[in-house]
Every structure is written in C-alpha cells, then in structure tokens.
PDB file of N, CA, C and O in Angstrom:
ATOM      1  N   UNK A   1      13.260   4.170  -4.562  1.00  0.00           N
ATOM      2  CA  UNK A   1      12.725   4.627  -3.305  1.00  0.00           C
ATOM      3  C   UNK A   1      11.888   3.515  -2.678  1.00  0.00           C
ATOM      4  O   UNK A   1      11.384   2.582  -3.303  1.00  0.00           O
ATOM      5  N   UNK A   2      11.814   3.704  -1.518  1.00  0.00           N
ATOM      6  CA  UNK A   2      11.129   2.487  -0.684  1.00  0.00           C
ATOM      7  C   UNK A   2       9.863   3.455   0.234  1.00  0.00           C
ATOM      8  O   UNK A   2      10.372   4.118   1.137  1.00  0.00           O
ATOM      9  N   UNK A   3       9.001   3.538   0.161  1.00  0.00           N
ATOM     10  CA  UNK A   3       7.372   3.573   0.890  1.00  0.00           C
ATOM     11  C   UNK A   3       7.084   2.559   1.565  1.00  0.00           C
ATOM     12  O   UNK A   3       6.727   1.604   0.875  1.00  0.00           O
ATOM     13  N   UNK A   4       7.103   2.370   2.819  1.00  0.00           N
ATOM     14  CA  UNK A   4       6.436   2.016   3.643  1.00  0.00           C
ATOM     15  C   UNK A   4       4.987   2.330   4.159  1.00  0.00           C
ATOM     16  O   UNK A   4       4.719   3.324   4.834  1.00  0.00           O
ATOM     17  N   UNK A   5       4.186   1.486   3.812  1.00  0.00           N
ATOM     18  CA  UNK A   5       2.475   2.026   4.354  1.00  0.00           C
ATOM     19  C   UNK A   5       1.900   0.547   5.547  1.00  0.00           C
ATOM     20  O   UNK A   5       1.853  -0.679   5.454  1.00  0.00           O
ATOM     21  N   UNK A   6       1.617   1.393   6.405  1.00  0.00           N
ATOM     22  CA  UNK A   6       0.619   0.734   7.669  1.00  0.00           C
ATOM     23  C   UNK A   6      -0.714   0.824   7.297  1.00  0.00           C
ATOM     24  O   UNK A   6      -1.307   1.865   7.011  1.00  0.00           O
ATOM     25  N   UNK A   7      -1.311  -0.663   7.315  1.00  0.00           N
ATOM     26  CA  UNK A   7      -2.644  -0.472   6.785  1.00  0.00           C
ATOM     27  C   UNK A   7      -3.215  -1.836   7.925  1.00  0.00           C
ATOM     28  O   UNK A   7      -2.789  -2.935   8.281  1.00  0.00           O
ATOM     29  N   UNK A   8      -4.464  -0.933   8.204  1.00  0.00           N
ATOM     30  CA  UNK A   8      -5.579  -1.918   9.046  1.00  0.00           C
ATOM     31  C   UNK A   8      -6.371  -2.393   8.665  1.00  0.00           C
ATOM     32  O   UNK A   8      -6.524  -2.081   7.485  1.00  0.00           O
ATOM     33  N   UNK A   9      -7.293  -3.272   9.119  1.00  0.00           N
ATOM     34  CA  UNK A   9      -8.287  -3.548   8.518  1.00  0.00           C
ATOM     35  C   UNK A   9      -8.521  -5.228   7.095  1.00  0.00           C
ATOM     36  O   UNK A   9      -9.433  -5.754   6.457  1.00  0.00           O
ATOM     37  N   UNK A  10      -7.017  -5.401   7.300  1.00  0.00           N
ATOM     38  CA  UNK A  10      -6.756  -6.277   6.309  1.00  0.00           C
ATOM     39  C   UNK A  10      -6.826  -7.829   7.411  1.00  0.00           C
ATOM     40  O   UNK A  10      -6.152  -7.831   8.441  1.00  0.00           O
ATOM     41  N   UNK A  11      -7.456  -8.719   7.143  1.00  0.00           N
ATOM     42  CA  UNK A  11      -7.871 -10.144   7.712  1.00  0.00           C
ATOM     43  C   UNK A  11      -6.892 -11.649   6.995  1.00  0.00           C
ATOM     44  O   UNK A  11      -6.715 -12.747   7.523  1.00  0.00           O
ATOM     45  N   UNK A  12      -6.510 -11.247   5.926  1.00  0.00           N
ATOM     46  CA  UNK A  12      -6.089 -12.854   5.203  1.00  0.00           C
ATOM     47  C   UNK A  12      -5.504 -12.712   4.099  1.00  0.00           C
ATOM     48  O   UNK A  12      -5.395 -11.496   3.937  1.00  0.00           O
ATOM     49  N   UNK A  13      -5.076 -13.231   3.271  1.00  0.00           N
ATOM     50  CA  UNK A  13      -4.216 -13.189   2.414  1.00  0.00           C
ATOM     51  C   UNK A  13      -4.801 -12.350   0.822  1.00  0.00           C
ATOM     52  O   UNK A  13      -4.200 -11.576   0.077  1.00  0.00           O
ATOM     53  N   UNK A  14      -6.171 -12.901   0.756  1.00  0.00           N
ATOM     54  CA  UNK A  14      -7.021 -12.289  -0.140  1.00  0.00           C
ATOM     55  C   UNK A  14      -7.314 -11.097   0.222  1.00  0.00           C
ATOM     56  O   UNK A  14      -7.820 -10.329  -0.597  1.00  0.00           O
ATOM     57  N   UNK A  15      -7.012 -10.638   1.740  1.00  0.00           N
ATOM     58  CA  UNK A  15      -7.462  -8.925   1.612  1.00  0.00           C
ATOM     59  C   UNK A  15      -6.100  -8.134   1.115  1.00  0.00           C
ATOM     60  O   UNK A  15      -6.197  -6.970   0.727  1.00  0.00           O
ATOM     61  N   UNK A  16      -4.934  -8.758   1.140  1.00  0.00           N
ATOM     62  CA  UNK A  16      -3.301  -8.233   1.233  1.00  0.00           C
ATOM     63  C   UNK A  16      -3.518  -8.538  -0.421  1.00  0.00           C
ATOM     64  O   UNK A  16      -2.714  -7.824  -1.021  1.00  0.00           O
ATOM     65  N   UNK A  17      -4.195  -9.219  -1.222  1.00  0.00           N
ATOM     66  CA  UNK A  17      -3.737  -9.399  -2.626  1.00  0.00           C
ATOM     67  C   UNK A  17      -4.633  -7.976  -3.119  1.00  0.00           C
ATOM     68  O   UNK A  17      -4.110  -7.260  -3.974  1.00  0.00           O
ATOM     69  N   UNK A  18      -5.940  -7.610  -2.576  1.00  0.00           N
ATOM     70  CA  UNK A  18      -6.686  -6.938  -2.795  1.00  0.00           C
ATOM     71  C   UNK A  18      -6.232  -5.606  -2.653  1.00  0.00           C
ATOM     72  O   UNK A  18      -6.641  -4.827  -3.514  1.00  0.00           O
ATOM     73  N   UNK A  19      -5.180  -4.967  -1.418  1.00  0.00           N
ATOM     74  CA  UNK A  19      -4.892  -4.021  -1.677  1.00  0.00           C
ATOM     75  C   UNK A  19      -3.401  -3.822  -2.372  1.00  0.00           C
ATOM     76  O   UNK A  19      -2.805  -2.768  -2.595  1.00  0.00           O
ATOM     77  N   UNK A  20      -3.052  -5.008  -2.605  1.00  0.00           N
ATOM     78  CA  UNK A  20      -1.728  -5.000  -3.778  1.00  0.00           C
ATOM     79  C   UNK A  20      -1.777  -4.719  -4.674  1.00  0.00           C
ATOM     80  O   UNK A  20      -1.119  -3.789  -5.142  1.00  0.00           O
ATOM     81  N   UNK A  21      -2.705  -5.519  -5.376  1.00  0.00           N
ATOM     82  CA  UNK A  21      -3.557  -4.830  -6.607  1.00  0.00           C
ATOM     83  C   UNK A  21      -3.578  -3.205  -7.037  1.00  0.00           C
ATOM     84  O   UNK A  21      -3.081  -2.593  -7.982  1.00  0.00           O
ATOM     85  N   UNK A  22      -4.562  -2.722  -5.646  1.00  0.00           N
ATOM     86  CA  UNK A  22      -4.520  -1.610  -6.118  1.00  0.00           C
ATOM     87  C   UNK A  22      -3.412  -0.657  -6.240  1.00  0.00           C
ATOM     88  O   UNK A  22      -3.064  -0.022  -7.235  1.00  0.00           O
ATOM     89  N   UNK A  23      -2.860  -0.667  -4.923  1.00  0.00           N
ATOM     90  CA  UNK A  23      -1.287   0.109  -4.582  1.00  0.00           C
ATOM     91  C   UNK A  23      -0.246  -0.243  -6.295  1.00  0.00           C
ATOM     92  O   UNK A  23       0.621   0.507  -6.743  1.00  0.00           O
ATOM     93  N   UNK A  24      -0.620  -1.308  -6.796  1.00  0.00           N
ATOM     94  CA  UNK A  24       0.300  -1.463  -7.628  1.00  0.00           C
ATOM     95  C   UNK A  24       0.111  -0.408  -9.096  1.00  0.00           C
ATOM     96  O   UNK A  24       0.970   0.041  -9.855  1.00  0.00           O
ATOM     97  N   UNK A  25      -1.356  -0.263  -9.091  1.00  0.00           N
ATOM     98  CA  UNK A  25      -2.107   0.557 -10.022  1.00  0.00           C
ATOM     99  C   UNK A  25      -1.722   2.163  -9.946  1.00  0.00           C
ATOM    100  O   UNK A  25      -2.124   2.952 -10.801  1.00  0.00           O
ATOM    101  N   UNK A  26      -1.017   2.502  -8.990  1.00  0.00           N
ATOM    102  CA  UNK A  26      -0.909   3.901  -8.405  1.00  0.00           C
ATOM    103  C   UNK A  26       0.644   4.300  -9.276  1.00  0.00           C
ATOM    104  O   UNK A  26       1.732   3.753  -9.093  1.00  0.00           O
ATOM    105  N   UNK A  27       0.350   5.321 -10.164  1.00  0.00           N
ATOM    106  CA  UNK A  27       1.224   6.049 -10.917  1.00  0.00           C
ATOM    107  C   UNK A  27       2.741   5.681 -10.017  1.00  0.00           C
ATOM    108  O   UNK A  27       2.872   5.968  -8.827  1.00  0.00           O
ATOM    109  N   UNK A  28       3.952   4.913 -10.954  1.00  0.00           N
ATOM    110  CA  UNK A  28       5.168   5.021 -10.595  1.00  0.00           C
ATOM    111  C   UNK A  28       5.852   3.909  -9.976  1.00  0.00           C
ATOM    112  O   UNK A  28       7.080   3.826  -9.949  1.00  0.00           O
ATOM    113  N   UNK A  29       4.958   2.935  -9.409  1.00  0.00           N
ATOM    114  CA  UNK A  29       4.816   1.817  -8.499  1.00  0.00           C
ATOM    115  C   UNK A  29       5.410   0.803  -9.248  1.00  0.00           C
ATOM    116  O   UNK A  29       4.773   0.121 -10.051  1.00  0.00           O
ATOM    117  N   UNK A  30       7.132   0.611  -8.925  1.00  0.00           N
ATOM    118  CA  UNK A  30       7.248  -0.470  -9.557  1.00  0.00           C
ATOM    119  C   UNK A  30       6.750  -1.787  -8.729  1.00  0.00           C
ATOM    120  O   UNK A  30       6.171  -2.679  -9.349  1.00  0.00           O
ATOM    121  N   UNK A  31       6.927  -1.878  -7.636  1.00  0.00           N
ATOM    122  CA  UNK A  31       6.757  -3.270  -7.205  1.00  0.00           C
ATOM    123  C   UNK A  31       6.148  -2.622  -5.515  1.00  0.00           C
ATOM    124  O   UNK A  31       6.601  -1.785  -4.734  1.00  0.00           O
ATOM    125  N   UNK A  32       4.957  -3.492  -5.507  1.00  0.00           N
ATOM    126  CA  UNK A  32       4.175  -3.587  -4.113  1.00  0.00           C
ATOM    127  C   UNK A  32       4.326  -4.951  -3.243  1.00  0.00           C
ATOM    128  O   UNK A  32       3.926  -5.879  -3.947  1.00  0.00           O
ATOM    129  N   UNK A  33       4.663  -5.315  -2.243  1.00  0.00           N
ATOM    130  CA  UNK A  33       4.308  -6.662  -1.149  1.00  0.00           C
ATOM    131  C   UNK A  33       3.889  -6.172  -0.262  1.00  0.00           C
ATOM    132  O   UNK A  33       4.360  -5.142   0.220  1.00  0.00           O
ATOM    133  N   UNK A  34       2.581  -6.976   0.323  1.00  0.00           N
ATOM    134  CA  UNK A  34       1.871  -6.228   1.189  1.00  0.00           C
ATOM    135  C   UNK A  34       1.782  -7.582   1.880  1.00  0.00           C
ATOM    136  O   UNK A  34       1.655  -8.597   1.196  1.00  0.00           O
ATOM    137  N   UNK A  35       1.835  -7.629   3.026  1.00  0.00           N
ATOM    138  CA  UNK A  35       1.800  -8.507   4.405  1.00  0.00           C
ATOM    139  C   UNK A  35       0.501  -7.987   5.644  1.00  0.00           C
ATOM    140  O   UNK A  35       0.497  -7.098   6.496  1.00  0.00           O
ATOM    141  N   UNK A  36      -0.697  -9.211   5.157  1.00  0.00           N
ATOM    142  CA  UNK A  36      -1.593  -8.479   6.104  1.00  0.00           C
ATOM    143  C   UNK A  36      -0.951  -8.794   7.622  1.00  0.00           C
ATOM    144  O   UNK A  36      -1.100  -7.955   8.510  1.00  0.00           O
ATOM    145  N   UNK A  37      -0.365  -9.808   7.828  1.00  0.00           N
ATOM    146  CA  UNK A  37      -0.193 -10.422   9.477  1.00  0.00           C
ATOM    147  C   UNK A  37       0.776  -9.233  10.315  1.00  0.00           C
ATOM    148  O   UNK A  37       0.759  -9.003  11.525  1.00  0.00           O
ATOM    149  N   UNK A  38       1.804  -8.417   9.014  1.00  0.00           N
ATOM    150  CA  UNK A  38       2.260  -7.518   9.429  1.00  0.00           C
ATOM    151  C   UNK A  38       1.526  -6.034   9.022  1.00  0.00           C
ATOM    152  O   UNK A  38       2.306  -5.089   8.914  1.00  0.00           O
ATOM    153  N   UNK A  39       0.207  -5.789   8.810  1.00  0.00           N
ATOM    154  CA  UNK A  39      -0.385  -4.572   8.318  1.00  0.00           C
ATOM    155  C   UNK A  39       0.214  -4.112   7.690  1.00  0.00           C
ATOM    156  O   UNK A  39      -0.404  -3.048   7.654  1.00  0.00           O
ATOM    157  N   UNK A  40       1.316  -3.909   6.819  1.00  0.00           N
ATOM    158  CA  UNK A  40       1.821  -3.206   5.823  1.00  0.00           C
ATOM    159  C   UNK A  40       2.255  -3.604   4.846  1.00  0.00           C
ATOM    160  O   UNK A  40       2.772  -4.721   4.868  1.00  0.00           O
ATOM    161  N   UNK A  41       2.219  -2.962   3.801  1.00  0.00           N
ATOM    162  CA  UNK A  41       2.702  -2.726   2.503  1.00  0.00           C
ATOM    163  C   UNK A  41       4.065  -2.072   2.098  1.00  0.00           C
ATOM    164  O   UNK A  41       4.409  -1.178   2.872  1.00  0.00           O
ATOM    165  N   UNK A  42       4.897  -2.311   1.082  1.00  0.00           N
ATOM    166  CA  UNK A  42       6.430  -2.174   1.350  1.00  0.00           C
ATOM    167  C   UNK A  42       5.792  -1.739  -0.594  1.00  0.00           C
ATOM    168  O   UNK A  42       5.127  -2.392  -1.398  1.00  0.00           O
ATOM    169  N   UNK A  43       6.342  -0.548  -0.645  1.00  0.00           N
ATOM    170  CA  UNK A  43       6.287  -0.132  -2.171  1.00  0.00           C
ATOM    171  C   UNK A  43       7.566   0.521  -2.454  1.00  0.00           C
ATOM    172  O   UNK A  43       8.165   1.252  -1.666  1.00  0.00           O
ATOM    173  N   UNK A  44       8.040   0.122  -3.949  1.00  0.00           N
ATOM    174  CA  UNK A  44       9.245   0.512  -4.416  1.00  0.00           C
ATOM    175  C   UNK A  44       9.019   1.267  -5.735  1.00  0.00           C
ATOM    176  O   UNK A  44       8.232   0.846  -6.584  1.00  0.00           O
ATOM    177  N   UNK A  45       9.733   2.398  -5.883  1.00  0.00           N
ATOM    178  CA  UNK A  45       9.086   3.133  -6.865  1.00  0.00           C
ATOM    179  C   UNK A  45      10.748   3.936  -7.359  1.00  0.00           C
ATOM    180  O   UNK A  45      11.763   3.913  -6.663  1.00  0.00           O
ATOM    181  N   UNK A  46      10.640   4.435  -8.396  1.00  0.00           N
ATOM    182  CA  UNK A  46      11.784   5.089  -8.837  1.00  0.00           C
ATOM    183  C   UNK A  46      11.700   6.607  -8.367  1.00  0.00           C
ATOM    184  O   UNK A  46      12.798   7.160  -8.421  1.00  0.00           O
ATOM    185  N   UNK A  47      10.629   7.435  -7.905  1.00  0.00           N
ATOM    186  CA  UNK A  47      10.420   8.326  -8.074  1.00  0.00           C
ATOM    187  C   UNK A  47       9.593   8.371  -6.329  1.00  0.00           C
ATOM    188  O   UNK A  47       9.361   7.484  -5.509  1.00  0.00           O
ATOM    189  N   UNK A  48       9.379   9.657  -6.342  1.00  0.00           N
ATOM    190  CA  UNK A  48       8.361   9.795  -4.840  1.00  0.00           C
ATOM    191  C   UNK A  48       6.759   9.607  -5.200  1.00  0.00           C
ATOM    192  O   UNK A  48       6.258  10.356  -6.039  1.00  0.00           O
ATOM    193  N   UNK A  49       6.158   8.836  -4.706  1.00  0.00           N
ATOM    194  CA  UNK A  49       4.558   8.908  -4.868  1.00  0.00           C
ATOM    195  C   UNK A  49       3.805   9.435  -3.800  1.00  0.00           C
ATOM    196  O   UNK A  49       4.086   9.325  -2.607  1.00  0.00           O
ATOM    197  N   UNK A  50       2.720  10.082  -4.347  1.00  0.00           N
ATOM    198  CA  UNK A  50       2.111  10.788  -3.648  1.00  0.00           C
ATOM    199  C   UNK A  50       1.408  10.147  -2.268  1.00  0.00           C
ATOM    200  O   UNK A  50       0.943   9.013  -2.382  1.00  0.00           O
ATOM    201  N   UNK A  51       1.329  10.673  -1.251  1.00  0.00           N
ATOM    202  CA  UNK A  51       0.784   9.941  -0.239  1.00  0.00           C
ATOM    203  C   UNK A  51      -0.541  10.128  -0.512  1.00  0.00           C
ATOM    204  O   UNK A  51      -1.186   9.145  -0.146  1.00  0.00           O
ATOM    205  N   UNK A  52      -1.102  10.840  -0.920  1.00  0.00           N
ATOM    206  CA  UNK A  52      -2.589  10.754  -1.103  1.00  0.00           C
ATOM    207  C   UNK A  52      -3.305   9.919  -2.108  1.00  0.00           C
ATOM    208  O   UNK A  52      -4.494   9.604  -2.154  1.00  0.00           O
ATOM    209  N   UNK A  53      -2.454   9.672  -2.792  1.00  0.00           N
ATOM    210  CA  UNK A  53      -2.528   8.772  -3.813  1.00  0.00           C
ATOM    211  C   UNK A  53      -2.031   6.963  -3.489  1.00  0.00           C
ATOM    212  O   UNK A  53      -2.105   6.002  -4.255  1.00  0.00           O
ATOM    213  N   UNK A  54      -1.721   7.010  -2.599  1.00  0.00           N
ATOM    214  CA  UNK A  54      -1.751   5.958  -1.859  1.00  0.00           C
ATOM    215  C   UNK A  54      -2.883   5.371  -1.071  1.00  0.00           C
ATOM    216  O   UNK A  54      -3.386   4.247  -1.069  1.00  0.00           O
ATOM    217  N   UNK A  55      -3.225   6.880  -0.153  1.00  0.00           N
ATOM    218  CA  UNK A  55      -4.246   6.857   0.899  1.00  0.00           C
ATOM    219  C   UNK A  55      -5.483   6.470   0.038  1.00  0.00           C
ATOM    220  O   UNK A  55      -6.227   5.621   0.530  1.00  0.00           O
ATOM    221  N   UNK A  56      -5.792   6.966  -1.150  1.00  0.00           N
ATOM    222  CA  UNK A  56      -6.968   6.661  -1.471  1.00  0.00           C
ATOM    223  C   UNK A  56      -6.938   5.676  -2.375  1.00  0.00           C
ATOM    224  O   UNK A  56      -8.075   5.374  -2.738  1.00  0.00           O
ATOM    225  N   UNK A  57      -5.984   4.982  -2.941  1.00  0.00           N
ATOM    226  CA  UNK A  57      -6.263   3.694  -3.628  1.00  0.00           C
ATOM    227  C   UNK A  57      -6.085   2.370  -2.253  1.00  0.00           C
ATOM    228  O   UNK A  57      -6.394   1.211  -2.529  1.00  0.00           O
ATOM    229  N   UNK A  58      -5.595   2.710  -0.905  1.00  0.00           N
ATOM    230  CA  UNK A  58      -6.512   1.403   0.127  1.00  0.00           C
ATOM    231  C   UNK A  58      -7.681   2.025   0.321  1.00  0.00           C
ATOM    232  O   UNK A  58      -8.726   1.385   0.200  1.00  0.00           O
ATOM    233  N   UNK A  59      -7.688   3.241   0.620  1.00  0.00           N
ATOM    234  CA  UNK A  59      -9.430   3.480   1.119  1.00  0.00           C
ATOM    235  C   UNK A  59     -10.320   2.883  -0.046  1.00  0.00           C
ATOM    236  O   UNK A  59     -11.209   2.034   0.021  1.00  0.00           O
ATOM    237  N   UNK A  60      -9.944   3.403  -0.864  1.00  0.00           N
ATOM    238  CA  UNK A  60     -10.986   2.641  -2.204  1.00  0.00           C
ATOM    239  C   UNK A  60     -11.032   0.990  -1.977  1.00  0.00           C
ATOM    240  O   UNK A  60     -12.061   0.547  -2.487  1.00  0.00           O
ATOM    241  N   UNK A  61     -10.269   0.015  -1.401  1.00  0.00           N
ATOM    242  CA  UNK A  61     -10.532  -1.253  -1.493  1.00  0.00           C
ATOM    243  C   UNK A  61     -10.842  -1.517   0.072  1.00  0.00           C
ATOM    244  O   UNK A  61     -10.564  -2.646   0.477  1.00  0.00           O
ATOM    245  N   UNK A  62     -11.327  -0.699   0.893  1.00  0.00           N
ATOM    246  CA  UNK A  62     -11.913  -0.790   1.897  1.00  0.00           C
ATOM    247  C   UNK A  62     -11.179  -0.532   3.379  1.00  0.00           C
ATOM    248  O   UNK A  62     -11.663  -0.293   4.485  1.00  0.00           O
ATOM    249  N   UNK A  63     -10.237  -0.637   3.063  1.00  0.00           N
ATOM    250  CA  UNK A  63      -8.864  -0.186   4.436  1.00  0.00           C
ATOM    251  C   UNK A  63      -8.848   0.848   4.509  1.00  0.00           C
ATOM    252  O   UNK A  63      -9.451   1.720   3.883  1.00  0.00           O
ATOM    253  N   UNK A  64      -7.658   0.904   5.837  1.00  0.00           N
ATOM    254  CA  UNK A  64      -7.616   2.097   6.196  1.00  0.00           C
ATOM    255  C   UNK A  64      -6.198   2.060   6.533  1.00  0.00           C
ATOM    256  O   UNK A  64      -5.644   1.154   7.155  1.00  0.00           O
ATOM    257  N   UNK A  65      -5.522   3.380   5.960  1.00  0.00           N
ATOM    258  CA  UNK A  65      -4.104   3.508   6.149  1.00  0.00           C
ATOM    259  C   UNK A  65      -3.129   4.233   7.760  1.00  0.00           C
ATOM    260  O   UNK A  65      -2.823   5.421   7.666  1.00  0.00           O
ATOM    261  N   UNK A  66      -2.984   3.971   8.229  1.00  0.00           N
ATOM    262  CA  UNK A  66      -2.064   4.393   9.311  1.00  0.00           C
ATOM    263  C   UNK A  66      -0.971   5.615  10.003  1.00  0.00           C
ATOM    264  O   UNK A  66      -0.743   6.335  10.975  1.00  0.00           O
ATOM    265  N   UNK A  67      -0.491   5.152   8.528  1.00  0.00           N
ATOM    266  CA  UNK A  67       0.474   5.846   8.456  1.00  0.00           C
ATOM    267  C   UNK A  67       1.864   5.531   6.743  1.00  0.00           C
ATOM    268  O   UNK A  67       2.175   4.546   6.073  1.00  0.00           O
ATOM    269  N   UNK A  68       2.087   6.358   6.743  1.00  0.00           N
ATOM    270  CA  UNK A  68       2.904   6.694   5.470  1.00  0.00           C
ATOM    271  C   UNK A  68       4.358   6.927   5.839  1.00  0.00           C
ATOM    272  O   UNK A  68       4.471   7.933   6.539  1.00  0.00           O
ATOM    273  N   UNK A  69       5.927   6.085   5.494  1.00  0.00           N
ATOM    274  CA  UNK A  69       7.290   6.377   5.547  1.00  0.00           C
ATOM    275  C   UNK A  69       7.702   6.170   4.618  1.00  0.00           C
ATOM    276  O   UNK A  69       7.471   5.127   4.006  1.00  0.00           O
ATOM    277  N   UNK A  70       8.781   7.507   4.021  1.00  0.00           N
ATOM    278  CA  UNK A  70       9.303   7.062   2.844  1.00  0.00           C
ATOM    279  C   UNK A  70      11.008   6.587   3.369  1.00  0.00           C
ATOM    280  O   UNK A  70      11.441   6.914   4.474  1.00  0.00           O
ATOM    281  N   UNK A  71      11.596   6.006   2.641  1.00  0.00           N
ATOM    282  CA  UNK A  71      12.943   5.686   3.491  1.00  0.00           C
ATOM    283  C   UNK A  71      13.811   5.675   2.375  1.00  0.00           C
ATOM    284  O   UNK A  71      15.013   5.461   2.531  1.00  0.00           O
TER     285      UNK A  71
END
C-alpha cells in the first residue's frame, strides 16, 4: 500500500529526516521518503495504517499534517 501524507511546517532537509524517523517508527511502515520542498511524505506499508497514528507521530516532531491519501 502507498500513504501519501501532506505535511507543513517542515524547512530543510534535517526537518524531512526528523519526521522520517518518526513516520518510520509507526507500526507496519515498511519504507518512508519524505520531501520537505514537496511537503510530503510517501509511506509504503503492507497493510493499512492508521491515520491517527500517523497524525500524531508528525505532531509529536513538531509538524503539522494536511492531509492523509491512501492509493
């Protein structure tokens, strides 16, 4: 499965590693790339992950999420 997340608030490359990190930590998550210049994060997972569980591992590293697509 592919998750798409819009996230603001991200400035430089160290803020995109910062919420990779976490997104990657989130139950199921095989693989996260997160592009601050494009605000989002591209997550691949075998399974569906929770959007709230998304939402609050960027809020926890200081962002703020947008919006949530699963595709």
């Amino acid at each position: 499965m592919k998750t798409i997340v819009t996230i603001e608030g991200m400035c430089c490359e160290k803020c995109a590693k910062r919420a990779e990190n976490a997104l990657s930590l989130v139950k199921g998550v095989v693989n996260c790339d997160v592009k601050f210049k494009k605000n989002m994060a591209v997550i691949r997972s075998r399974e569906p992950i929770s959007e709230e569980e998304i939402r609050k591992a960027v809020t926890d590293t200081g962002f703020t999420v947008t919006g949530v697509e699963v595709k």
